[in-house]
C-alpha positions in Angstrom: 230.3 158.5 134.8 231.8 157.5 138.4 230.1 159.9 140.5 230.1 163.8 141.3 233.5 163.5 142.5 234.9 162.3 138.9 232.5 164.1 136.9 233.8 167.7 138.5 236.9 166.7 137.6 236.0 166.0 134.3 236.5 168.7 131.1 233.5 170.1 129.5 234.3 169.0 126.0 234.5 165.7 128.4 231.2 165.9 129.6 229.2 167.0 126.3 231.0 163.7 124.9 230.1 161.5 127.8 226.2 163.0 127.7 226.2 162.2 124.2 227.5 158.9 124.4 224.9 158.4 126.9 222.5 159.1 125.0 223.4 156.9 122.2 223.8 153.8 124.4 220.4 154.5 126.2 218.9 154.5 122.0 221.3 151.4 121.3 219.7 149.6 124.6 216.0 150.4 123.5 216.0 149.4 120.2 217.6 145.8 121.0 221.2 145.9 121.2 221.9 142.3 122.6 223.6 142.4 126.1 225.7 139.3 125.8 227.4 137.6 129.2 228.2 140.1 131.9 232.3 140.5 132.6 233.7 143.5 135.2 236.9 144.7 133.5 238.3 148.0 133.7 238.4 150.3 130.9 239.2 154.1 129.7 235.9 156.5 129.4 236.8 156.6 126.3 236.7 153.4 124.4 235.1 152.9 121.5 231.9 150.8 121.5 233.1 147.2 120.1 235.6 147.2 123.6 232.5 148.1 125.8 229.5 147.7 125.3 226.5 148.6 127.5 226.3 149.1 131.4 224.0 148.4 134.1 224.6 151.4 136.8 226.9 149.2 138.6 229.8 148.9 137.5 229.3 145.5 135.3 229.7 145.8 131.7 228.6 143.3 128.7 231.0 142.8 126.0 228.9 140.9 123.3 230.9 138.3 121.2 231.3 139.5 117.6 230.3 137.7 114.5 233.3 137.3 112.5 233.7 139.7 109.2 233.7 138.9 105.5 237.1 138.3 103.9 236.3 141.6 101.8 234.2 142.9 104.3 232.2 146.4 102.7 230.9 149.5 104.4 227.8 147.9 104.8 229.2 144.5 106.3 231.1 147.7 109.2 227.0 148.6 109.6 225.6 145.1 110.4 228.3 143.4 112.2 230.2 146.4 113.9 227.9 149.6 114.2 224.8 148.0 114.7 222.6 149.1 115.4 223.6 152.7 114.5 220.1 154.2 115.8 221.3 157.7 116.1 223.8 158.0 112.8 220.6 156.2 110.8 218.4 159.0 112.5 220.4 161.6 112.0 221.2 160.3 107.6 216.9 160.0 107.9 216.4 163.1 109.1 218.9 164.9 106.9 216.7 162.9 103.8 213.6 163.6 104.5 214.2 167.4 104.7 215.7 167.3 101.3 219.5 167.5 101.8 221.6 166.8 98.9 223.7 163.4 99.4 226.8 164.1 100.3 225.2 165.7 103.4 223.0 162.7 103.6 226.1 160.1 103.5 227.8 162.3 106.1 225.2 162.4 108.2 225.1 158.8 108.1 229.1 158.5 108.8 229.3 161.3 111.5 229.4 159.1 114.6 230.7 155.6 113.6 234.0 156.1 114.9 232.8 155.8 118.5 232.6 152.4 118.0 236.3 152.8 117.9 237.0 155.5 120.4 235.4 158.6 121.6 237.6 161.6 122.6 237.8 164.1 119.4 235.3 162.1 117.4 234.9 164.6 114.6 239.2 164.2 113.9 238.9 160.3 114.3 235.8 159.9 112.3 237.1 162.3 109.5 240.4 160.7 109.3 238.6 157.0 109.4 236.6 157.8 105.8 239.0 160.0 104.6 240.3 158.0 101.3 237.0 157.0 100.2 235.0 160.0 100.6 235.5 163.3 99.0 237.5 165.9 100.6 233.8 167.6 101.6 232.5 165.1 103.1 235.5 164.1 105.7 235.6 167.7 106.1 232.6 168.8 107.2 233.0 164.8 110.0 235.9 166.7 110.9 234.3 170.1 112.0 231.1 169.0 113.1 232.4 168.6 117.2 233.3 171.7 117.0 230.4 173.9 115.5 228.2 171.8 117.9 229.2 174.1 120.4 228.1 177.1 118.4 224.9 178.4 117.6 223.7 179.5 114.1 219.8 180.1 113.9 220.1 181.2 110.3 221.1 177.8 109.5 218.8 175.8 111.7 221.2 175.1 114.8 219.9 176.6 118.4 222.7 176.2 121.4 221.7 173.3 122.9 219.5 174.5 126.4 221.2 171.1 128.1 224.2 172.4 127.8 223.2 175.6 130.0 222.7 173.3 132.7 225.7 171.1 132.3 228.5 174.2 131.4 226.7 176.6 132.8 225.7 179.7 130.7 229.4 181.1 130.4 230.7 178.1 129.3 233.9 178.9 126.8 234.7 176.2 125.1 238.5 174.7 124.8 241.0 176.5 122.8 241.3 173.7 120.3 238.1 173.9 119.7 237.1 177.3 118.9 240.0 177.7 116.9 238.6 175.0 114.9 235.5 176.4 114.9 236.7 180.3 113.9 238.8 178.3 111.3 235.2 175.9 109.9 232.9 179.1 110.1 235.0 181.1 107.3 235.5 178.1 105.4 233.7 177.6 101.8 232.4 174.3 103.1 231.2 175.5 106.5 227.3 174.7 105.4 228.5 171.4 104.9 229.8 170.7 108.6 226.8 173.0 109.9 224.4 170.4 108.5 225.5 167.7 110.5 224.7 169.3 113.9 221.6 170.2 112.3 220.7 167.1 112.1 222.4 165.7 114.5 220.7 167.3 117.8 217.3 166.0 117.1 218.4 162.3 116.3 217.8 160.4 119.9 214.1 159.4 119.2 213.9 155.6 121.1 210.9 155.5 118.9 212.1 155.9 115.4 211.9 153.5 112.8 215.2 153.4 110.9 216.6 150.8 108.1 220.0 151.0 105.9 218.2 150.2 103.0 217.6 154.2 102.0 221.2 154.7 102.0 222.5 151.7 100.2 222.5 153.5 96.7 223.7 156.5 98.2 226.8 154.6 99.5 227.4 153.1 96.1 227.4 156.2 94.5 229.3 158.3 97.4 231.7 155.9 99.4 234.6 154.5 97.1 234.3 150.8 98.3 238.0 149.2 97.9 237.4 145.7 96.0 240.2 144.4 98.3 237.8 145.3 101.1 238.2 147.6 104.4 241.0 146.9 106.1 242.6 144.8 103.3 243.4 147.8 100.8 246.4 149.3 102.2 245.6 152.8 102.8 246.4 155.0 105.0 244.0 154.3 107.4 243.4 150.1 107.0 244.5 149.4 110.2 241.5 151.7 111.6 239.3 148.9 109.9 241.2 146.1 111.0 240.8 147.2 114.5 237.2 147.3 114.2 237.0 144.2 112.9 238.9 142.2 115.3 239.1 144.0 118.6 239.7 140.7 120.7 243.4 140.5 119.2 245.3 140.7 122.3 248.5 142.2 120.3 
């Protein structure tokens, strides 16, 4: 994170993100993300993961080479040859089916954090906005307002305040306008179980031990994630040139 000196200058919607992140790359490591040839480059905290990739502690960074995509590449080509290997999003969809959740909370779950493999800062507006037309409005709703909930604790529903972030805020931590705004806004919303969910499952998905597959969720895509025949990133919505990023992030223009 660069040190004391840059992490007291740092926000704290900026630090949750970077601990998280952490975390994720420390799963990623464990469970066999390949580390490729070592190049030092600079780079913005917060790039997604397909720019950087990995670190060692000291400064060098391994940028693996990508396998190209399909010509109609599919949600699950994004998985295997972009997200991989999505250890905490498969945790957190896995953890969502084994206690029963329907599966639209399931798929989002499984969808919450891929974004970060395109950039980090106000995941939970990226991430919404990069399934929006092929989800239901629910679904990228409740990715949208997940980053902010997780700052808010409902025990009703499941969701403790996290005790970590005691010791990183400090105990009266207030959170950004921005975000409780968007949190006052989620919590009287008709779909707020929906986005409450997610950090439910979420906050106990960094197991390095965890066995995880796609193949639980394949049907539940099919039926849940409109798949455009001309592929991601071919179909001209709104959003194809999200996909296209992710699936050639050596273009140098």
């Amino acid at each position: 994170m660069g040190g004391a000196v840059a992490i007291e200058a740092m926000s704290s919607e900026a630090l949750a993100d970077a601990l998280e992140h952490h975390m994720i790359d420390r799963l990623n490591q464990v469970s066999g993300a390949q580390s490729g040839e070592r190049t030092q480059r600079p780079y913005r905290r917060g790039v997604g993961s397909v720019f950087v990739l990995g670190g060692s502690g000291d400064g060098v960074f391994a940028v693996n080479k990508l396998e190209p995509m399909p010509p109609r590449p599919t949600l699950l080509d994004f998985f295997k040859l972009r997200f991989a290997p999505a250890n905490h999003v498969l945790q957190s969809a896995t953890r969502a089916l084994k206690t029963g959740m329907n599966e639209e909370t399931i798929l989002a779950c499984l969808l919450h954090d891929v974004v970060l493999s395109l950039i980090k800062p106000d995941h939970g507006w990226w991430g919404a906005q990069l399934i929006e037309p092929y989800v239901s409005e629910r679904v990228s709703w409740a990715i949208r307002y997940h980053q902010a909930l997780r700052f808010y604790p409902d025990e009703a529903a499941g969701y403790e305040y996290p005790e970590m972030y005691n010791r990183i805020f400090g105990k009266d931590y207030v959170p950004a306008p921005h975000i409780k705004a968007a949190y006052t806004y989620a919590r009287n919303h008709k779909w707020y179980m929906n986005a409450r969910l997610i950090t439910v499952n979420d906050l106990y998905a960094f197991d390095p031990n965890a066995k995880v597959s796609m193949d639980p969720f394949v049907d539940i895509i099919g039926r849940h994630f409109k798949q455009p025949k001309e592929g991601l990133g071919n179909d001209n919505s709104p959003v194809a040139h999200m996909w296209r990023t992710l699936a050639s992030p050596d273009l140098p223009l």
